[in-house]
C-alpha positions in Angstrom: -46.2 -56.7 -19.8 -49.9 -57.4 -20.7 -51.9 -58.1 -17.9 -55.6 -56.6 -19.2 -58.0 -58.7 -22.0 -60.6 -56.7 -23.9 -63.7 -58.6 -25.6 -66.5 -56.3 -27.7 -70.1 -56.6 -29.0 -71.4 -54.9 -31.4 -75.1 -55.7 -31.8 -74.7 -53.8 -35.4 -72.8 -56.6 -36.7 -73.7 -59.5 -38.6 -74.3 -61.8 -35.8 -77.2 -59.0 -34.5 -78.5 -59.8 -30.9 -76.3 -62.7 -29.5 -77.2 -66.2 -29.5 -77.2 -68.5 -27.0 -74.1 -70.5 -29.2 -72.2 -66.8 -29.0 -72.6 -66.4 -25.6 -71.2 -69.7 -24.5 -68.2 -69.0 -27.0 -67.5 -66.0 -25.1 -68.6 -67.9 -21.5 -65.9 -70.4 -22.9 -63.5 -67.7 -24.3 -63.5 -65.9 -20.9 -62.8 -68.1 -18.6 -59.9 -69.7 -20.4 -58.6 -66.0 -20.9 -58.2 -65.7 -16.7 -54.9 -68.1 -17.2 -53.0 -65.5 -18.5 -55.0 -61.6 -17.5 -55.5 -60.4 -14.6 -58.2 -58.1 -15.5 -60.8 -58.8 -18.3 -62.9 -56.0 -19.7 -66.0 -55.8 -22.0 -67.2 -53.4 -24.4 -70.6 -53.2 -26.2 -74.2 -51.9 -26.6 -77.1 -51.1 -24.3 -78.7 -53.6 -26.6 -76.6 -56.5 -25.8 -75.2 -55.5 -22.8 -78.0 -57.9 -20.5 -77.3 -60.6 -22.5 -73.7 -61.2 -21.0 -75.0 -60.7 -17.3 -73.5 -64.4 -16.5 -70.2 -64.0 -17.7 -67.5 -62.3 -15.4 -65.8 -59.1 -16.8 -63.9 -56.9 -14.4 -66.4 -54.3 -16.0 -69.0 -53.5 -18.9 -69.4 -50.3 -20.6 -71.6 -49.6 -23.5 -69.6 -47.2 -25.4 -70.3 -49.2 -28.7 -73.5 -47.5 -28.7 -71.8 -44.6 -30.6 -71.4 -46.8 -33.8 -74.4 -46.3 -36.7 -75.6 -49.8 -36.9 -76.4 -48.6 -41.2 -72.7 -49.7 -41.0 -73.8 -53.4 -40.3 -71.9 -54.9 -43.0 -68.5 -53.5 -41.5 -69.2 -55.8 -38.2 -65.2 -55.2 -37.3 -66.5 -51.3 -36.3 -66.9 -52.7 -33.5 -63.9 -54.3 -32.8 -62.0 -51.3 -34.2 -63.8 -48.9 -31.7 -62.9 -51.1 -28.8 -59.1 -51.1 -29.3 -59.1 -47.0 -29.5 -61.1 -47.3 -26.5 -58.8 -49.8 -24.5 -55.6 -48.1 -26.2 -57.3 -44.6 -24.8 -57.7 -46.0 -20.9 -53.9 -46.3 -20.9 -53.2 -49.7 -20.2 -51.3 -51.9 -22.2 -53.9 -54.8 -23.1 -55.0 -57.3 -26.0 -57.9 -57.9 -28.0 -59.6 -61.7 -27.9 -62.1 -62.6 -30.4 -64.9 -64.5 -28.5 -64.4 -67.8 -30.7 -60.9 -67.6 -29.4 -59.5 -70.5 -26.8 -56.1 -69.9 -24.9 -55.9 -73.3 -23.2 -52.6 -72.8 -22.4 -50.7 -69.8 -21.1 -49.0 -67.4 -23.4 -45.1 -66.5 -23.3 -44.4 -63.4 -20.9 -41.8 -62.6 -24.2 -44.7 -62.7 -26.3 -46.9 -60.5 -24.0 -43.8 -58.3 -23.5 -43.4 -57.0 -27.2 -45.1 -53.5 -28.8 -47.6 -55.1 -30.7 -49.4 -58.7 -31.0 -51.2 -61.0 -33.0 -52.3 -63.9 -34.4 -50.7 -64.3 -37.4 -49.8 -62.7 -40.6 -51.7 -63.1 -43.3 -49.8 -63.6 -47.1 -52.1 -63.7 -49.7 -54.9 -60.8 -48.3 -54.2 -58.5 -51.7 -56.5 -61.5 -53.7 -58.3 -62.8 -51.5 -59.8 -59.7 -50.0 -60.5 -58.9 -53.3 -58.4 -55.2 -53.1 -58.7 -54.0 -56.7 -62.3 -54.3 -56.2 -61.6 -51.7 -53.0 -59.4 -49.6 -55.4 -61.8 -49.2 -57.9 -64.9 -48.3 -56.1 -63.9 -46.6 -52.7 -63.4 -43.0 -53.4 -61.2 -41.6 -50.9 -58.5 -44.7 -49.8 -56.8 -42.7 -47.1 -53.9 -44.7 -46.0 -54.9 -47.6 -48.7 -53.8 -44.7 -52.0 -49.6 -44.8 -51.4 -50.0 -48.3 -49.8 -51.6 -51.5 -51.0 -49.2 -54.9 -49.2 -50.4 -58.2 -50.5 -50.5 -59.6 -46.8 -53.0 -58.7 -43.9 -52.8 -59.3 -40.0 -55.4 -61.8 -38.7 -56.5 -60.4 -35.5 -57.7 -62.9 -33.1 -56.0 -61.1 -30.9 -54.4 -58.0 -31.4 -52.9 -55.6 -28.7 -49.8 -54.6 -27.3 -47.7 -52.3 -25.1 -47.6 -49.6 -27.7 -51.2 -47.6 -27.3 -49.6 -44.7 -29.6 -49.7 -47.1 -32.7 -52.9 -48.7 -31.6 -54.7 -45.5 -31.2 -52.9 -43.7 -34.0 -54.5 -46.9 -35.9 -58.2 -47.3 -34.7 -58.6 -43.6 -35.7 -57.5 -43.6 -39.1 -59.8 -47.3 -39.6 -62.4 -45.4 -38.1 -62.0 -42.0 -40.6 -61.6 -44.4 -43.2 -65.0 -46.1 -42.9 -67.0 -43.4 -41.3 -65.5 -41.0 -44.0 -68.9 -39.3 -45.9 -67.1 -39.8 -49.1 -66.7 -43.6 -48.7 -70.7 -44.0 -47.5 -72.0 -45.4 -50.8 -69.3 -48.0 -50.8 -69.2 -49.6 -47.5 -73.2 -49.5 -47.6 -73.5 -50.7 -51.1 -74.4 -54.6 -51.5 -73.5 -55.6 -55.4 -70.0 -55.5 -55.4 -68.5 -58.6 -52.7 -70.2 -62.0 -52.9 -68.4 -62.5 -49.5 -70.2 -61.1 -46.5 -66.6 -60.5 -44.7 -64.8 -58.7 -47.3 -65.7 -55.2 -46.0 -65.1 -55.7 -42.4 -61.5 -57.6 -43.1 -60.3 -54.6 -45.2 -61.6 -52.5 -42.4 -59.8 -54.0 -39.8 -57.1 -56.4 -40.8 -55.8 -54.9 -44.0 -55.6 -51.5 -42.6 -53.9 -52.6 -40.0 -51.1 -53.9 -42.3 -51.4 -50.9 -43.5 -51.3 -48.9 -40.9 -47.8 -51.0 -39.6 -46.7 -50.2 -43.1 -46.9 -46.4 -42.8 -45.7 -46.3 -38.9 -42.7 -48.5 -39.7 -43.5 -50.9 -37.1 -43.5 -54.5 -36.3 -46.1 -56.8 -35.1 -44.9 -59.9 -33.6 -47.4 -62.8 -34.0 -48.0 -66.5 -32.2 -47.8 -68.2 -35.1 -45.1 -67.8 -37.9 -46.6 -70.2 -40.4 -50.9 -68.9 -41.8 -53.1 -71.3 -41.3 -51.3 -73.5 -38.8 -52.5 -77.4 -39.2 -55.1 -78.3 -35.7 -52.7 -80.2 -34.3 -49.9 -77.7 -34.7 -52.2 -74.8 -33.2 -52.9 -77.1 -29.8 -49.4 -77.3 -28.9 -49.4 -73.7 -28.6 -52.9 -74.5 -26.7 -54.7 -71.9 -28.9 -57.5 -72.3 -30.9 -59.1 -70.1 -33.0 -62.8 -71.9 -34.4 -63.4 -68.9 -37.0 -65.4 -70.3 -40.0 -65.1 -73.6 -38.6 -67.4 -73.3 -35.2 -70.6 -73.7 -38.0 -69.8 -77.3 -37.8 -72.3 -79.6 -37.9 -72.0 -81.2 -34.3 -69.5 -78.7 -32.4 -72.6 -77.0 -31.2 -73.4 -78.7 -28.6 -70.3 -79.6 -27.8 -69.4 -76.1 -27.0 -73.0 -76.1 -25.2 -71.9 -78.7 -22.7 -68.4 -77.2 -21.7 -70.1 -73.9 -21.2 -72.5 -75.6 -19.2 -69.4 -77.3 -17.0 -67.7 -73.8 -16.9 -70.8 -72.3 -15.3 -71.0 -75.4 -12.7 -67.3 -74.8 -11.8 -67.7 -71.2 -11.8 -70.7 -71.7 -8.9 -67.9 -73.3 -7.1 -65.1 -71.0 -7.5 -67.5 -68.3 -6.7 -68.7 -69.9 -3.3 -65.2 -71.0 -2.7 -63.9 -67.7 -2.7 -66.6 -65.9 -1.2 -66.6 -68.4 1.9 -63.1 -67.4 2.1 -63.8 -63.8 2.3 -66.2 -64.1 4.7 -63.5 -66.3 6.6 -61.5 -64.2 6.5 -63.3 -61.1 7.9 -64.2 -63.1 10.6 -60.4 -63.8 11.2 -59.9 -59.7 11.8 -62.9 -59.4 14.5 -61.5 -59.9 18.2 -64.7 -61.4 19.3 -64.2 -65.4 19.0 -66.3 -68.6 19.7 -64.9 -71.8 21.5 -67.2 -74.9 21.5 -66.0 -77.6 23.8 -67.2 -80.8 23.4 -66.2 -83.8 26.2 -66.0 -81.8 29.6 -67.9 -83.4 32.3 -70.8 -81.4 34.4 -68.8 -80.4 37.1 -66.0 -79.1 35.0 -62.5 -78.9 34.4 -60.8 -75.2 35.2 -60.4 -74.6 31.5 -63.1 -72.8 30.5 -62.3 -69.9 33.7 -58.6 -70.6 32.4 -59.8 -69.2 29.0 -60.4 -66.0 30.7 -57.1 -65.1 30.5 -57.5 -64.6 26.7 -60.5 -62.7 27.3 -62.7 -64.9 24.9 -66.2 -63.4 25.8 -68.0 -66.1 24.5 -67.9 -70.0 25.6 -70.5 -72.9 23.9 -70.7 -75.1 26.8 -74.0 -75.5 28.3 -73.0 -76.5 31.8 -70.2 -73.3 32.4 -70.0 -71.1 35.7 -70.2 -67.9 34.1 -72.9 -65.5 33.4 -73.9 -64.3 30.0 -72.8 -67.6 28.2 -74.0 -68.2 25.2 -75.6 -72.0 24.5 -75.1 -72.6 20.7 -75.1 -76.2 21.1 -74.7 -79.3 23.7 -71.3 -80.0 25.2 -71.4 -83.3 25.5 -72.8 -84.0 21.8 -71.4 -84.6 18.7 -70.3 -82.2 16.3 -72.9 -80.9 13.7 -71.6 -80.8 10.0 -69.7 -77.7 9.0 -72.2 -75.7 6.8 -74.3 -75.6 10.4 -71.2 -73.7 12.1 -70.9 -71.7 9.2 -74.3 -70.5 8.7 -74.1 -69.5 12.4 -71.2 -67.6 11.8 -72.7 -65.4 9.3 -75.1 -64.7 11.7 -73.7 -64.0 15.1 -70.8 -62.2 13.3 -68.1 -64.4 15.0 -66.2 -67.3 14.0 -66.2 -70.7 15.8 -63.6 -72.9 16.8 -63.6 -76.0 18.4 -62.2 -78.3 21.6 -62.2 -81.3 22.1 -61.2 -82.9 25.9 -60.7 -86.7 25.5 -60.0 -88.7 28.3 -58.5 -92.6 28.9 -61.9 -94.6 28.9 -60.4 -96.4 32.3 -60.8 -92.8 34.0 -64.3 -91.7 32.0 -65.5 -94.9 33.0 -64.8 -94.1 36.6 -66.3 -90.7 36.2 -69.4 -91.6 34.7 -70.0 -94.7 37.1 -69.4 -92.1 40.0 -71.1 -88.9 38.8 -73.7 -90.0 36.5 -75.2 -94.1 37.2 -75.2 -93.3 40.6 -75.9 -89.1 40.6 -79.3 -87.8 42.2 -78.4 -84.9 39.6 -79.0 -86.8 36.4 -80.8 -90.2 37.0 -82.2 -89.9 33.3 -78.6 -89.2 31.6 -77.2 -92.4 32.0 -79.2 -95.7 32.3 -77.9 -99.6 32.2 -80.1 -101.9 30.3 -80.2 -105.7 30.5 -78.2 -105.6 27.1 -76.1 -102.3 27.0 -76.5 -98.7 27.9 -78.5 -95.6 27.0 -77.4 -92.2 27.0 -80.1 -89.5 27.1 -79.6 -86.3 24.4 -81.8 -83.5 23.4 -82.5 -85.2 20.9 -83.9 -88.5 22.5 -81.9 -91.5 23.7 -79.5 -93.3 21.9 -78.2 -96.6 22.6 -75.2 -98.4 22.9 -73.8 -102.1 23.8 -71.7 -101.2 26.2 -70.0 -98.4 27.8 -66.9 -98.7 25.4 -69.3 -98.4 22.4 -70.8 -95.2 23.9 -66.8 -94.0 24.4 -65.5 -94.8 21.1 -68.3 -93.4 19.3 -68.1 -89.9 20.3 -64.1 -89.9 20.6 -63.9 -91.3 17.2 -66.9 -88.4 16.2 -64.1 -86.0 18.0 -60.9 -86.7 16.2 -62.8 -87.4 12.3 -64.0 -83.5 12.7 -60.6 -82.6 14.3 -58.7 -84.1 11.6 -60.9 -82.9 8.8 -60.9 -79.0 10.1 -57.1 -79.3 11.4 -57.1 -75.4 11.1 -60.3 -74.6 13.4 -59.7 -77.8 16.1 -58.1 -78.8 19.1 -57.6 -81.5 20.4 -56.6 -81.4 24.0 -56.1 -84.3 26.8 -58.3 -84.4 29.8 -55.3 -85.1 32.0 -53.1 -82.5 30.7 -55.8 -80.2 32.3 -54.9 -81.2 35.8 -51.1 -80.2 34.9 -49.6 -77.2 33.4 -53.0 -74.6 33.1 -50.3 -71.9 31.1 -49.3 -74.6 28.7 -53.2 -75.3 28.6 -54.0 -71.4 27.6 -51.3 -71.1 25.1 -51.8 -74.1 23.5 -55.2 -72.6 22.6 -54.1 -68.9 22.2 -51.1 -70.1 20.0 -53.4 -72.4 18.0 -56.1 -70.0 17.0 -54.2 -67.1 17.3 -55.8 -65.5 20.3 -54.2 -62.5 22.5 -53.6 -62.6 26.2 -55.6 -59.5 28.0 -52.9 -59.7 30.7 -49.1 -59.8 30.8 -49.7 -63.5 32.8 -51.8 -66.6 32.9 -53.8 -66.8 36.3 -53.6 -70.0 37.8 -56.9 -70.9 39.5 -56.1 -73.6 41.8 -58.8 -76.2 41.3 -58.5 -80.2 40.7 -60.4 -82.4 39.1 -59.5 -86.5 40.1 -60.3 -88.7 38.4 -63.1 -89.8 39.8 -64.8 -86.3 38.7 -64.0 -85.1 42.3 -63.4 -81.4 42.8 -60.9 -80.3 45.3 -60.0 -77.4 45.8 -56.5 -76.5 46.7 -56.1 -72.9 48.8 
C-alpha cells in the first residue's frame, strides 16, 4: 500500500528558478496530496531549495544538485533522478507532478498494485517524433530491439515494485547521461517542440523499460486524454499545457492564497493541541473558582485531598496560593488562560459555585451591605446597586441584575469549554464533601494523594454563617 508522495525540482529544467505561479501549483498540489499520503517528500537543488520554505514536506533534500544543468533541455532528469532516489530509500511511494490536483481520494486497489500511473499514452511513436530519435541518437540502449507506438504519461508514476522502478531510472539515466548520446540531447536543430527530448527521456523509456521487464502498469484512467468533466469525477486534474491559460493564473493565485490562510489555522490548531496536551501529562494543575463568598465554603481545603498545589482564589486560607485572577469576577476570554498556561507551565481549569439568588441575597445583605470588612464592595444607590471590582465599579439595577449577570457570565464559559468546567451547586457543598471531591477529581481527571477523602467538618448557612461542628 502507498502511503509516501514524492514532488522534485530541478532548477536545470526549463522552467529555471521557480515562479511564484509554480510555487503555488505545488502549494496547491501539496496540500490536496495530504488526502491520500501520509508522508510527503521533496527533492531538488540548493538553488531552489529556499524557494519552497512555505510549503510542508515531511523533508527536503537537495540531491538534484548531482544533475549537469548543460542537460537543461531534458527537464524530466530531474524527475527521473528522484524516482531512483525515492525507489532507493525503500518505501513504496508515487511520483506527483506539481500541476497535478487529487481532489478526491485515490482507490486503496489502485495504490495497492506494482506500478501506477496516469494513463497510457497510444500514439507516442508519431507524436514524439521517434524516427527522428532513431536516426540521430547513437547508442539507443533499450530504444535498439524496442520501439512501442504508445508511452506512459506520468503525472504520477510509482508503485510498490522499487526493483522495476530503480531497474528503470538507471537505464533513463545511462541513456541520457551516456557520452555517446551528448551531441544529441544537447543539440537544438532537430525538434521544433521543446518537450520532445525530455518525454522520450522519461515517458517513452518507461514504456520501454515495461516492455523489456514484462511488466504491467496499471493506470487511473483507461481512456488518453479523458474529457474535463470525465477527469473530475475521478477528482483529478492534471493542468499540463493548459495551466498557460489566459485567466487561470490568478485563479490558482487566490486558492493558494486560501490554502496558506487555512494552513495558519491548521497549524495553530494543532499546535495548541500539542501544547494541550503536554499540559494534560504534568501532575501540577490549576483550579480557578469563581462565586465563593469571602468567608468560604470548605471546598477549596476539600481539594487537598487531591493534592492540587495550586488554588486561584484570592480570599483562600492557605499559604503559598497563587492569585492569577479575582474570585468573584468574571471569566477573562480563553486566549488569556491560555497564554498563562504557556507560561506558568500548568493548565487551568475552572469552577464555578452558583447559588439560589434567595440565599445569595441573604448572604450578601448579611456579610457585605452591612460588613465593617468591606463597606466599599457593595453599595445601594437611590436607583440600583454598585459592586466594586479591581477594575472600578460597575453598576447594576437591582440586586437580581448583579446575580444574573455573572451567573449567566458562569454557565456561557461553562458551556462553551464543557471539557475544562465545572459547574458545581453552592448547596451541594454543605452535603456530601466526597461526592464534592470526586466530582472534580473524576471530571478533570485528578488522582487522590490518599486512599480516603477527609471530611473537614465545617458549615456554611445560608446566611454566610460559619459553624463549626466538633
Amino acid at each position: 500500500m502507498i502511503k509516501t508522495a514524492y514532488y522534485s525540482y530541478w532548477h536545470g529544467g526549463y522552467q529555471k528558478k521557480p515562479s511564484e505561479y509554480v510555487l503555488d501549483l505545488n502549494k496547491i498540489s501539496v496540500y490536496l496530496a495530504r488526502k491520500n499520503f501520509d508522508k510527503i517528500h521533496f527533492i531538488t537543488d540548493s538553488v531552489s531549495k529556499d524557494y519552497f520554505k512555505d510549503i510542508h514536506f515531511d523533508s527536503v533534500t537537495t540531491e538534484l544538485d548531482c544533475l549537469d544543468i548543460s542537460y537543461g533541455e531534458v527537464w524530466s532528469l530531474g524527475k527521473i533522478m528522484a524516482y531512483k532516489i525515492a525507489a532507493e530509500r525503500g518505501e513504496p511511494f508515487v511520483h506527483i507532478d506539481y500541476d497535478v490536483f487529487f481532489w478526491k481520494r485515490l482507490s486503496e486497489e489502485l495504490l495497492s498494485k506494482n506500478l501506477i500511473a496516469q494513463w497510457i499514452e497510444e500514439y507516442s511513436y508519431k507524436i514524439y517524433d521517434i524516427p527522428m530519435l532513431l536516426n540521430h541518437c547513437p547508442n539507443l540502449h533499450l530504444i535498439k530491439d524496442t520501439q512501442p507506438i504508445g508511452a506512459i504519461n506520468v503525472g504520477f508514476f510509482g508503485g510498490n515494485d522499487l526493483e522495476f522502478i530503480k531497474n528503470y531510472a538507471d537505464g533513463a539515466l545511462n541513456f541520457v547521461m551516456d557520452p555517446a548520446n551528448e551531441y544529441f540531447w544537447k543539440r537544438n536543430d532537430l525538434y521544433k517542440q521543446g518537450w520532445n527530448k525530455a518525454v522520450i527521456a522519461e515517458q517513452y523509456y518507461l514504456e520501454v523499460s515495461r516492455i523489456f521487464y514484462n511488466k504491467t502498469i496499471d493506470v487511473l484512467f483507461r481512456k488518453e486524454w479523458p474529457q474535463e468533466h470525465e477527469a473530475l469525477e475521478f477528482g483529478y486534474s492534471h493542468l499540463m499545457g493548459a495551466k498557460y491559460k489566459r485567466g487561470l493564473r490568478d485563479k490558482i493565485h487566490n486558492l493558494a492564497i486560501k490554502i496558506t490562510k487555512k494552513q495558519k489555522e491548521e497549524q495553530k490548531f494543532l499546535q495548541e493541541k500539542k501544547e494541550q496536551e503536554e499540559l494534560d501529562n504534568k501532575s501540577e494543575k490549576i483550579i480557578k473558582i469563581f462565586g465563593l463568598p469571602k468567608s468560604g465554603t470548605n471546598l477549596l481545603e476539600l481539594l487537598l485531598s487531591i493534592n492540587i498545589k495550586n488554588y486561584v482564589c484570592q480570599f483562600a486560607d492557605h499559604p503559598n496560593i497563587h492569585y492569577l485572577g479575582w474570585k468573584h469576577g468574571l471569566p477573562q476570554d480563553m486566549g488569556t488562560y491560555n497564554n498563562l498556561q504557556k507560561e506558568i507551565k500548568q493548565k487551568i481549569y475552572f469552577i464555578f459555585a452558583i447559588r439560589e439568588f434567595e440565599s445569595w441575597k441573604e448572604s450578601i445583605k448579611n456579610r457585605h451591605f452591612n460588613s465593617y470588612e468591606f463597606p466599599s464592595r457593595f453599595g445601594n444607590l437611590e436607583n440600583g446597586v454598585f459592586y466594586n471590582t479591581p477594575l472600578g465599579p460597575n453598576y447594576y439595577n437591582n440586586l437580581e441584575d448583579l446575580y444574573n449577570t455573572y451567573n449567566n457570565k458562569y454557565i456561557e464559559f461553562a458551556e462553551k469549554y464543557k471539557d475544562r468546567c465545572l459547574i458545581i451547586n453552592f448547596e451541594d457543598l454543605q452535603k456530601d464533601q466526597s461526592a464534592i471531591v470526586n466530582l472534580v477529581k473524576d471530571k478533570f481527571n485528578f488522582e487522590l494523594t490518599n486512599s480516603s477523602i477527609c471530611e473537614i467538618k465545617k458549615h456554611l448557612d445560608s446566611a454566610g454563617n460559619i459553624n463549626r461542628l466538633i
